[in-house]
N, C-alpha and C positions, 0 to 999 in steps of 0.2 A: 719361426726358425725351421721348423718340420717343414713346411709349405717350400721353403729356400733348396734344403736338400733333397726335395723329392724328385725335379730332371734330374739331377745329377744320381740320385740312386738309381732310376730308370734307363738313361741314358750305360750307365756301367753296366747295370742286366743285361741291355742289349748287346752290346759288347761281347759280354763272355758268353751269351750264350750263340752269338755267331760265330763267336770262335771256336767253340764246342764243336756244332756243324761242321765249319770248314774241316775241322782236325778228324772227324768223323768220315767226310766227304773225299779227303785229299786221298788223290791215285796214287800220291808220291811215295808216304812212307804208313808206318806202324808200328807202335811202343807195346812192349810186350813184356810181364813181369808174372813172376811166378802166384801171387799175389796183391790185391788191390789196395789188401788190407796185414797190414805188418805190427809183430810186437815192437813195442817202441825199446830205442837201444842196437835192437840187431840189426847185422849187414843187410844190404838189399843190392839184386842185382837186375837192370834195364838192360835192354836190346830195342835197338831200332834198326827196321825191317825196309831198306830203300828197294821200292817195286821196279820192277823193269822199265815200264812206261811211264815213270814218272819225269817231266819234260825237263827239269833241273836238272837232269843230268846227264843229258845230251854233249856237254861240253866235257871236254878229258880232265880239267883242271880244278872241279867243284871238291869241297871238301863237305862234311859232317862234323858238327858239333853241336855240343849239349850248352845252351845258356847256362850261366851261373844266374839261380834265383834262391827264392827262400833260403838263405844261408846252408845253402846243402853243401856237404866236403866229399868231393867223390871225383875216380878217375877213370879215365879211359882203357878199355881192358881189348886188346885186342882178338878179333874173331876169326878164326879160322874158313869162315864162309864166306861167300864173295857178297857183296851190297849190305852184309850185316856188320850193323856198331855195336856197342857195349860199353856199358859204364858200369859201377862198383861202389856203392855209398857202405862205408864201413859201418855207420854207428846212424840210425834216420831215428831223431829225437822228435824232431818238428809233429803235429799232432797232424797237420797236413801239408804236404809237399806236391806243386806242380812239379812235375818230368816232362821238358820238350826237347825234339830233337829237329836241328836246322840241317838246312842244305845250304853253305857259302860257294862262293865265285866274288875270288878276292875278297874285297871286304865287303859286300851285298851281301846277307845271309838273311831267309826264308826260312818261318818255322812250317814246319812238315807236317808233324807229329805231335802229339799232348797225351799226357796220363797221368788224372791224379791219386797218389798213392797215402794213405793212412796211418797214425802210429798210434796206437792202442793199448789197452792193457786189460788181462781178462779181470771179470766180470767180481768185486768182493764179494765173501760170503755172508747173507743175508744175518743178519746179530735181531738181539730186542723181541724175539717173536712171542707175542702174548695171544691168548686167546679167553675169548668173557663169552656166560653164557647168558642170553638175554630170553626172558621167560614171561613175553609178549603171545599174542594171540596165534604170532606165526616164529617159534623154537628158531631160531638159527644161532651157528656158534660162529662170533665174528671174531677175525686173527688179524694181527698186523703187525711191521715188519721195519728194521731200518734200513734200508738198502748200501748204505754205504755211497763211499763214493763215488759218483758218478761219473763215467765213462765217455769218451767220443764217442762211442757206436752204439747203435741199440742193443739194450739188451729186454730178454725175456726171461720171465717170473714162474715159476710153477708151484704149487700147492698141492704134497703129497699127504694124504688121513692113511690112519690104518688103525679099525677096534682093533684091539687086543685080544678080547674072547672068541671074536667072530673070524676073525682072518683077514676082513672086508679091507680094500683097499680102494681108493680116491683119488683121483688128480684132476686140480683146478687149474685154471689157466685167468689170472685177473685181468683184464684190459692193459693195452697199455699206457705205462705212466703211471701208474696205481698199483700200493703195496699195501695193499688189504682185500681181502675176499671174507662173502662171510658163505659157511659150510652150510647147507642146508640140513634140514633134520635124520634128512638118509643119511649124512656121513659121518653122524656120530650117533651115539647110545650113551643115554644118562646112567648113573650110577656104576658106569663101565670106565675103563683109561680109554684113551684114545691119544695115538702119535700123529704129532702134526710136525713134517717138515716145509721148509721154503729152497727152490733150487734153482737160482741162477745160471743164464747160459747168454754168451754171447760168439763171435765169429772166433775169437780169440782162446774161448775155455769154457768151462761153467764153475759154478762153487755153490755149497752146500750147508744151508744152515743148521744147528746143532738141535739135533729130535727133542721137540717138547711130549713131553707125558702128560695127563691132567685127567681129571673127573671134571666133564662140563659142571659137574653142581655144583664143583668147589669156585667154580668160576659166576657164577651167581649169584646177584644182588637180590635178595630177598623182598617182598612186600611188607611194611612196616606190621606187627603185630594189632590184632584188637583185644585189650583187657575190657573183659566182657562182666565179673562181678570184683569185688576187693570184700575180704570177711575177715573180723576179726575173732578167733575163735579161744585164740589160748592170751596168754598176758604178754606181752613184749613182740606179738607175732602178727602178720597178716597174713592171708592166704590170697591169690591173682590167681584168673581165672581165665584164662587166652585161645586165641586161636590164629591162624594163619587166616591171610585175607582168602576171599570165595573164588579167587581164582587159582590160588596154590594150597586148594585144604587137601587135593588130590598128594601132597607130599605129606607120608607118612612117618617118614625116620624120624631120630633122634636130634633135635636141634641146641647149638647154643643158648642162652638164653640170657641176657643181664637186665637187670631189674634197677633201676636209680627210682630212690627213695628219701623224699626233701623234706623236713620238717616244716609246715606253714605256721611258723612263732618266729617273730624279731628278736626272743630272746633266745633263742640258739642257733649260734653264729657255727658255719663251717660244719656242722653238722648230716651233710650231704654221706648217704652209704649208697653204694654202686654192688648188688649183689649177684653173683655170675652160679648160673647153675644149671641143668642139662634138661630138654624136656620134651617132649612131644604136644603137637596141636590138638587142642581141647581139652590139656589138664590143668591141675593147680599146684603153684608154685609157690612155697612157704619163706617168707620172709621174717625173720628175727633180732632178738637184740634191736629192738628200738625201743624209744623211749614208751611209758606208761600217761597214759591218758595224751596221747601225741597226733595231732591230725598229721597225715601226712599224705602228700602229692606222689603220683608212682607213674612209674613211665618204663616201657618194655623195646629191647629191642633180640631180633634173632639173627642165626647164620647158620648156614652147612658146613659144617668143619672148619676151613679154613677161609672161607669164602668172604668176601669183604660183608660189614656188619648193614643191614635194614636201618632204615632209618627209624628215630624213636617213635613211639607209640603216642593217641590220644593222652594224656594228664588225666587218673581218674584219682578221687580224693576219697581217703577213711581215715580214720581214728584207732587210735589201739586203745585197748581195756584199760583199766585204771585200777589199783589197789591202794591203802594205804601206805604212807614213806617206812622204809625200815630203814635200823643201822644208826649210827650213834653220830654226832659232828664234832669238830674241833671247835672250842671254844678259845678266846682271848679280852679274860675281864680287865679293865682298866678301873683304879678310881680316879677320877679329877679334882688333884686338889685337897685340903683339909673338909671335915662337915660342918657344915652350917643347918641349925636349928635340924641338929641329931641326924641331919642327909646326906647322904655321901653321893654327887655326882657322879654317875659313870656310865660308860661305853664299854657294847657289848660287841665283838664281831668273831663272824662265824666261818667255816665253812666245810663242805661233806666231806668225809671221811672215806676211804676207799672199799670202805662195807656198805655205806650210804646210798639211800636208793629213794628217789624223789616221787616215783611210778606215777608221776602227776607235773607236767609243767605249771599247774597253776598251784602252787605251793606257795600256803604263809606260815609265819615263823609265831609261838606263843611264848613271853618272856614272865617268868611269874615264879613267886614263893611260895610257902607254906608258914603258916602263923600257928603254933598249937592254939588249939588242939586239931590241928587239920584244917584251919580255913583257908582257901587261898585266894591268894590276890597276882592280879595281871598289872605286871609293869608294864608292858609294850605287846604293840600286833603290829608286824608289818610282811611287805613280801619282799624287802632288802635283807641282805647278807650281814649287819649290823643296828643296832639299836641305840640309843640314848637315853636314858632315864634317871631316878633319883631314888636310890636303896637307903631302909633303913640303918642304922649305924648299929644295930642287933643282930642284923642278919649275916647267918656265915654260910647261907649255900642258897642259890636261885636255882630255874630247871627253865629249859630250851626245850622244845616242840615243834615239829614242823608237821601239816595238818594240808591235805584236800580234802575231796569231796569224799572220796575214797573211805577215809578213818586219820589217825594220827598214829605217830610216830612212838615209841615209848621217851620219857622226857632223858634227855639228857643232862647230868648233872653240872653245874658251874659255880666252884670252891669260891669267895670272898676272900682276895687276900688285900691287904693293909698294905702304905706304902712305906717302907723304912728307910731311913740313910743309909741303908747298907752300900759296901763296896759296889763300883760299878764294873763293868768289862773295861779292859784299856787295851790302846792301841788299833781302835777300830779303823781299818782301808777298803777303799772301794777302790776297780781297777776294771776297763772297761777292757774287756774279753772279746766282742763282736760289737755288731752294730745293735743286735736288739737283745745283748746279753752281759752282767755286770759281776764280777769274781770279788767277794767280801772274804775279809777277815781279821782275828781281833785273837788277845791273849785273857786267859782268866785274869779275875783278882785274885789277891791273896788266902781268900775267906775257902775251905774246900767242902761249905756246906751249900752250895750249889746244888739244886737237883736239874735244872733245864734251862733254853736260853729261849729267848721270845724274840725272834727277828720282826721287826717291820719296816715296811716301805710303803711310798704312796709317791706320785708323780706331782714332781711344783707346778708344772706346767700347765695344769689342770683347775687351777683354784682353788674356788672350797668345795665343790663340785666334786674331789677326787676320790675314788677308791682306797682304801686303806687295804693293804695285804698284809700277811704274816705267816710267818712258819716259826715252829715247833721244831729246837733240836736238841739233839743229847748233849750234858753237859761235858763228855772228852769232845764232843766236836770241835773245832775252831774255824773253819771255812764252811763256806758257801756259795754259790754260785744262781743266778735269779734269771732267768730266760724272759721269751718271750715280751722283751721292754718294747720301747716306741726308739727307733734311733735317732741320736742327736738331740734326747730331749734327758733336761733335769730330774733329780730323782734322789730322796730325801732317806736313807737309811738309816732305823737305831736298834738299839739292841738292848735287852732288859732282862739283868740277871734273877733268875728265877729261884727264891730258896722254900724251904718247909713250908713255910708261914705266910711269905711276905716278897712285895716282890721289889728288887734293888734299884738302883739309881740307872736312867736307862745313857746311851753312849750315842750321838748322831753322827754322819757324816753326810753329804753332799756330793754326787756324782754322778758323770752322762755313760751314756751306754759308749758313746763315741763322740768324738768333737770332730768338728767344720769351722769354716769361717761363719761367722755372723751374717744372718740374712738382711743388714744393713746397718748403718753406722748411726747415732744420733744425732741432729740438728744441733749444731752452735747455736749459745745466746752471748752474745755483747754483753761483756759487765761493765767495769770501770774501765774508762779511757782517759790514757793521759798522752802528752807527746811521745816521749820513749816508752811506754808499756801499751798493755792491752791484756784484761782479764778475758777472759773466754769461761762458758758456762757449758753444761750440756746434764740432759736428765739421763737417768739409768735406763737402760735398754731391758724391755720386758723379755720378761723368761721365755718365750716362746720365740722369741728371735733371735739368744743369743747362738746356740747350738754349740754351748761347751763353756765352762769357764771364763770368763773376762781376764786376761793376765797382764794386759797392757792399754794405754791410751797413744797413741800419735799424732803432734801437731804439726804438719808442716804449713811454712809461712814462705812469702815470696814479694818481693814486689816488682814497680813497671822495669828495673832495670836487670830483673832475673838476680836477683839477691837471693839468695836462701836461708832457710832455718830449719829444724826442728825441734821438738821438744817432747820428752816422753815421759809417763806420769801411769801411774796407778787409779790416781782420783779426777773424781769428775769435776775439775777445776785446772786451770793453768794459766801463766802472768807468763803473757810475750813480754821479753825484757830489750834492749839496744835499739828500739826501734827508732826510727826518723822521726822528728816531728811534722806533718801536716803532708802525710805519704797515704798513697792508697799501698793495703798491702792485703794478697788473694790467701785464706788460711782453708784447709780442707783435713779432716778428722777421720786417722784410720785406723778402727778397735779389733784387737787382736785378741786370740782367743788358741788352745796349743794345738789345732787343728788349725788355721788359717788366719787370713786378715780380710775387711772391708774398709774400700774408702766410704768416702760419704760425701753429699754435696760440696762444692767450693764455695764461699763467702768472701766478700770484701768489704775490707774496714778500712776506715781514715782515721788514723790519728790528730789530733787536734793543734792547734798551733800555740793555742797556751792552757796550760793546766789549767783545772776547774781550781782550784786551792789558790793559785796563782790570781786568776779572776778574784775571788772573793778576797785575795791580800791586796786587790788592785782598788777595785770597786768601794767597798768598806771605805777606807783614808779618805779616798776623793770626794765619798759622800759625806762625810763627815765634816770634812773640809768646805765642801760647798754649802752644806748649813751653817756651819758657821759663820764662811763670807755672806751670806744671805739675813743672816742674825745681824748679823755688824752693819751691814747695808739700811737695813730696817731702823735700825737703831740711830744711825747716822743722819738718815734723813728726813728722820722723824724732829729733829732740831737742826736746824740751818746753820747757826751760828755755831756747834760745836762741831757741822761737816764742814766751815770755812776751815775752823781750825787745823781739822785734819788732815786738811789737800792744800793746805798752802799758806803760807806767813802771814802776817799782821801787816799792812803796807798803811801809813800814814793818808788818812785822808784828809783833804785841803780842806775839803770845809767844814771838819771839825775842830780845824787846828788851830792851836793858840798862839799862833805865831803873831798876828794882828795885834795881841794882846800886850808883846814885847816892847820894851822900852828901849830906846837906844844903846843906854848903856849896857845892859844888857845883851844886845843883839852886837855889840862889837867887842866883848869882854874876849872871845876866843878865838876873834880873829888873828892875825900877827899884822904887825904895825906897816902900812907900806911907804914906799920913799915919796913919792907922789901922789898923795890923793887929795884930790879938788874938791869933789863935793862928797860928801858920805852919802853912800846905799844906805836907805831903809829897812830893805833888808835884805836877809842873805841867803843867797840859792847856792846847790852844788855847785850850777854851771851855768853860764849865762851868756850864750852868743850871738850878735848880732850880725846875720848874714844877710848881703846883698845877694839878689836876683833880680833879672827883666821882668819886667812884666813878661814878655814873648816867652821866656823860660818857667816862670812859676806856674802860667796856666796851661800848659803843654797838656790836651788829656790822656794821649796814651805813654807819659812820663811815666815811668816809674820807680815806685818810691825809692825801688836800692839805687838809685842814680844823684835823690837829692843831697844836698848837703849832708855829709854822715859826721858824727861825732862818738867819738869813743871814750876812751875814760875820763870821767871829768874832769882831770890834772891840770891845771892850769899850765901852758909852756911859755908865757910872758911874750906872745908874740900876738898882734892886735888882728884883729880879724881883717880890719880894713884899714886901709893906710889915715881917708881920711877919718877916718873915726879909730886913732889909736888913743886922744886922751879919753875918749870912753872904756878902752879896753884897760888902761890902766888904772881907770877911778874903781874899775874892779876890785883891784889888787892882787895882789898872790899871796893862794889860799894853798899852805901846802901844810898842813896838820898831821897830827896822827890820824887822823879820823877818815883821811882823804881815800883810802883803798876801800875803807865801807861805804863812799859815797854815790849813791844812785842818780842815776841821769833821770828827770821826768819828763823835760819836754825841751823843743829844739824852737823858739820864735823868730819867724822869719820877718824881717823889714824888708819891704820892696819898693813902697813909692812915698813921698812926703808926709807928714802927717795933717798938715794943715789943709789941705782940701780932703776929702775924705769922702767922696761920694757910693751909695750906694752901688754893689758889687758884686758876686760870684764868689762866695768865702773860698777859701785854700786851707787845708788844713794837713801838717806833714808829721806825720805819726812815726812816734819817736822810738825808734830801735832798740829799746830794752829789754830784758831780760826777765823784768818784773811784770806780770800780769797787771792789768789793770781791772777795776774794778765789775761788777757785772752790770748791765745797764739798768736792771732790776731795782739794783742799789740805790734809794732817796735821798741817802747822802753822797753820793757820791757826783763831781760835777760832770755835766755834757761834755760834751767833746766840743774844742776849742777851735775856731779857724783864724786864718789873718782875714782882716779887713783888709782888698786891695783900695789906693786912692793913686787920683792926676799926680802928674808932675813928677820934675826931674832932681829936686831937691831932698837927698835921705835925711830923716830925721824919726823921732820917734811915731810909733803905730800905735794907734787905738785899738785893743786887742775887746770884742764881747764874745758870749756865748752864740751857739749856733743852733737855731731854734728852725722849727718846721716853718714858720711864717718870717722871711729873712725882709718882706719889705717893710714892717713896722720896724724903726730904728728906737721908739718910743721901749718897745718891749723886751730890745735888746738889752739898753740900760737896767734894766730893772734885777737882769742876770748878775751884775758885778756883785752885789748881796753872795753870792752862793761860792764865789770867788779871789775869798781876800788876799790870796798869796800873788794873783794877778793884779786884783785891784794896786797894789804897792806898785806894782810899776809901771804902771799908768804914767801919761807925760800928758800933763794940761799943756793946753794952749797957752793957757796967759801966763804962766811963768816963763813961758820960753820965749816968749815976748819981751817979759822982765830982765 
């Protein structure tokens, strides 16, 4: 893109600056202005100067005008001089304005003349001016400046010094574009004031920055100190022993001096002393009030007066002296509990008293009685602020010692008191005040032999791990107030009224310095699911996450069609109730606390489509049920003849039956008497018909059965099956008894061709449409299955009916079947009678 505009920036150069020329060159005219350069705002007045000899105006009829360019508002002023113009801009804002002046003829118009003119404004007065004194090999005092804002026109900078004691005065001149200079060591004198102004000037004005005063020293970054010895001479004291680095030992005044002084023990926190004191290089400087037998880390920095601070010093490390601990502790005996085998349990905790003086961080504590005649014995040694042990149940006063290397302390006494049921304090409140501070209070008992209360507190948060504190206060007391707590955390306060003797029933409460929301919510567990419900479980939220009381649970529920619920609870349980059965539905758990709330993960549950309860009221029966039918199956089959029974009736079998055995008279005893009968039947069937068929029709093989001959109830209707064999159908007779609606069809005998030729054949057999099962083929007594015998010839008369055996061409073995068949054998038609 640069590459693109650059003939065309060149090409424009050339332009204006041929134009320059010409307007420089031209014999015609010349623009003429009181100045080049103008305050912006004010009038401006042009003139243009048309020369005698200028050839444009040879003609009588030319005129002169000023183009309108750069949005300039200005008019035509006329001149009293012959070939001179004039124009009049009241107000030239513009920062730069071309002026040309034309010579027309008609409408041709020639610029003549050009002049550009400037609009300005003077010069702001220099602000910000500071000056540092730098105290390198080669003194200069460097000064710098804000110029403000910058200007159309150039401007120039000046840098006036002036000692004050001397008279001496200075003026610098910076380069320009650059608003700092730095003064060399001629233009100032240390320890002296010296004035530094800045003076701006441009075409327009000049302006005048506000005189700075200063002592170069005060302006001076010092060279960090050297702590050259550290001594400890007196007790709580050290002495530092310094000097100014080798290049500035030649400064003799009086210097600042701050001394930081860190203790090197983990066991005192914040312990940091910063001690500020006045001094000169190569003396010693006494540091105090520190701890007793304390190493401590020391670190030095200086300054001239006011002058910014050196940076700190090497870290040189000593110890301070050590004596033995003075001054007495607060004590607080606890017993634990009834005594067992004459011991009384109890806890001991301590802490210094504001006489108390440790002059030893490695301090331990001696916990011990006296037995008369003077023997003593040590319950406990430790370097904690409390103890644990086991006192006799005789002893009414122990002694506490705190000991270093130093010596020991004198023992302090600690009274045995007993615990009684006395009255307790009531009406104990905690009320949180700040974030890491907790405002308690409570009412006496009734009892007004009270001498003292025993506050304590210890943090939950913490475990078993925790601190136990307490304080000591007067029994008109009733408030207190406990600083310095952890914020947002639990904190277990009680209070134990303290009488003569004995000490009373103690009073607890439970309280945060400040509540929040909970730094998360607990995980859902799934309990019981049914179709409409759904338990929900979840564990307690440990003390360290809740950040304030628990005052509430929240369940909300939802499922795919944006259904809602919720449900709010105390305990960490809850029974979604109306639910859908076999629904997904999304539940999410938000624990609120009287600072804030958290949700907590989303879950989803399905409810079931049939109750577990349901299930086992389902299940059980059918099992039940199905052992039994399995019982009864086993049972059944296990005996053949008692599972005929049970799956189906008794049906008469032929070839056990005693019908063969029947005498006539008998066998017609229940018949009813008919009008016509010729020969008596032998015997007697439900039903007995003799139907004609072709041969062409009987053996049809894809016949089917429901097509042949059908008969239905065996009712006799007195009409003959066939014309020519109607005295057969009547030597039947009519059977119409009480009996006749119980009477079963067995079988349908078809006659198709004469009986007396009878040749070997294709049995037929037309299996009879009843209702009655027949027997299973298993069955030994029961007979085969029967066919016709077809034979020749066109003459109907009686059929030889045998059984139908696998082997049909021995006729030898068919006879031998009528044996198993007596109900057929009866009616049988021999040959030779029907010959007779």
């Amino acid at each position: 893109m640069k590459l693109h505009w650059l003939p065309v920036r060149v090409m424009l150069w050339s332009t204006m600056c041929s134009f320059t020329a010409n307007v420089k060159a031209s014999p015609c005219a010349e623009i003429r202005t009181l100045s080049a350069v103008v305050l912006s705002g004010s009038p401006v007045t042009a003139s243009c100067y048309i020369k005698e000899d200028c050839p444009l105006t040879k003609r009588a009829d030319f005129r002169v005008e000023w183009p309108y360019k750069a949005n300039l508002s200005y008019a035509s002023v006329t001149s009293h001089e012959e070939r001179v113009y004039q124009i009049l801009i009241s107000n030239l804002t513009n920062m730069i304005a071309m002026l040309e002046c034309a010579i027309c003829i008609h409408e041709d118009c020639n610029v003549v003349a050009g002049m550009e003119i400037k609009a300005a404004y003077p010069p702001p007065a220099p602000r910000d001016l500071t000056c540092g004194l730098n105290l390198t090999e080669q003194y200069s005092l460097l000064c710098t400046w804000d110029p403000g804002q910058e200007t159309s026109i150039p401007t120039t900078y000046k840098l006036h010094t002036e000692i004050r004691d001397s008279a001496q005065k200075f003026v610098y001149i910076p380069p320009p574009g650059k608003h700092f200079f730095r003064i060399p060591r001629v233009g100032f004198a240390l320890f002296n004031d010296v004035q530094v102004q800045v003076v701006a000037e441009n075409a327009l004005g000049r302006a005048t920055s506000e005189p700075l005063v200063l002592d170069p020293m005060e302006t001076a970054k010092l060279d960090p100190p050297e702590i050259q010895t550290v001594t400890a001479e007196t007790y709580e004291c050290l002495g530092l022993s310094w000097s100014l680095s080798k290049a500035q030992k030649w400064i003799t005044r009086t210097l600042h001096v701050e001394i930081r002084m860190k203790p090197m023990s983990n066991k005192v926190l914040n312990r940091e002393h910063i001690i500020s004191k006045k001094s000169k290089s190569g003396k010693t400087v006494q540091t105090c009030k520190l701890l007793h037998g304390m190493m401590y880390q020391s670190e030095m920095r200086v300054r001239y007066n006011s002058s910014p601070w050196s940076e700190w010093s090497r870290p040189s490390v000593a110890t301070t002296r050590m004596k033995a601990p003075t001054g007495r502790l607060v004590t607080w005996l606890k017993l634990l509990g009834q005594p067992a085998n004459r011991q009384y349990e109890a806890e001991l905790l301590w802490k210094p008293s504001l006489q108390f003086r440790a002059n030893s961080m490695n301090v331990s504590y001696v916990v011990s009685f006296v037995r008369p005649p003077g023997r003593k014995e040590e319950l406990c040694i430790t370097d904690q602020q409390h103890c644990s042990f086991s006192i006799p149940v005789d002893i009414k006063r122990i002694h506490l010692t705190a000991v270093n290397t130093a010596g020991k302390s004198s023992p302090t006494d600690v009274t045995v008191y007993k615990w009684k049921g006395r009255d307790r304090a009531i009406n104990l409140k905690a009320f949180p005040v700040s974030e890491e501070s907790i405002f308690t209070n409570w009412s006496s008992p009734k009892s007004s032999a009270i001498s003292a209360y025993v506050l304590e507190w210890k943090a939950l948060h913490e475990g078993i791990f925790t601190t136990v504190s307490f304080e000591i206060v007067n029994k008109n007391q009733s408030a207190l107030v406990f600083p310095g707590l952890e914020p947002y955390k639990p904190y277990n306060f009680s209070i134990y009224p303290k009488y003569k003797d004995v000490i009373g029933q103690p009073s607890s409460v439970v309280a945060y310095t400040k509540e929040k929301a909970p730094l998360e919510s607990p995980d859902l567990k799934i309990g019981d699911l049914r179709p409409s419900s759904i338990e929900l479980l979840w564990d307690e939220l440990p003390l360290q996450k809740r950040n304030g009381n628990i005052t509430s649970y929240t369940v909300f529920y939802w499922d795919k069609k944006n259904k809602t619920g919720e449900a709010k609870v105390t305990e960490r349980r809850v029974v979604l109730k109306d639910l859908s059965p076999y629904s997904v539905y999304s539940v999410q758990l938000m624990t609120s606390t009287n600072g804030g709330s958290v949700n907590g993960s989303v879950i989803s549950v399905m409810t079931p489509y049939v109750d577990a309860i349901e299930i086992v009221l389902i299940v059980i029966p059918a099992c039940v049920g199905l052992a039994l039918l399995f019982l009864t199956g086993i049972t059944c089959f296990s005996n053949d003849k008692c599972l005929k029974k049970c799956l189906w009736p008794m049906i008469p079998d032929p070839a056990n039956s005693s019908i063969k055995k029947w005498t006539l008279t008998d066998s017609m005893q229940d018949i009813p008497p008919l009008k016509e009968v010729k020969d008596p039947v032998p015997v007697h069937l439900s039903h007995f018909s003799l139907l004609s068929l072709s041969e062409t029709e009987l053996w049809k093989g894809n016949t089917p059965i429901s097509e042949y001959p059908h008969c239905g109830k065996w009712t006799y209707t007195g009409k003959s099956v066939d014309e020519e064999h109607s005295d057969s159908s009547r030597d039947s007779g009519i059977y119409n008894s009480g009996s006749q609606s119980e009477s079963v069809p067995y079988a349908t005998v078809v006659f198709a061709n004469p009986y007396r030729t009878q040749p070997a054949a294709p049995p037929a057999y037309l299996r009879s449409e009843s209702t009655q099962p027949l027997l299973a083929e298993e069955e030994p007594s029961s007979p085969q299955p029967y066919e016709q015998m077809a034979t020749q010839g066109t003459v109907y008369g009686a059929d030889h009916f045998s059984a139908v055996q696998e082997d049909l061409r021995r006729e030898e073995e068919n006879e031998s079947h009528w044996v198993d068949f007596p109900m057929l054998q009866s009616l049988e038609i021999n040959d030779i009678n029907n010959q007779g």
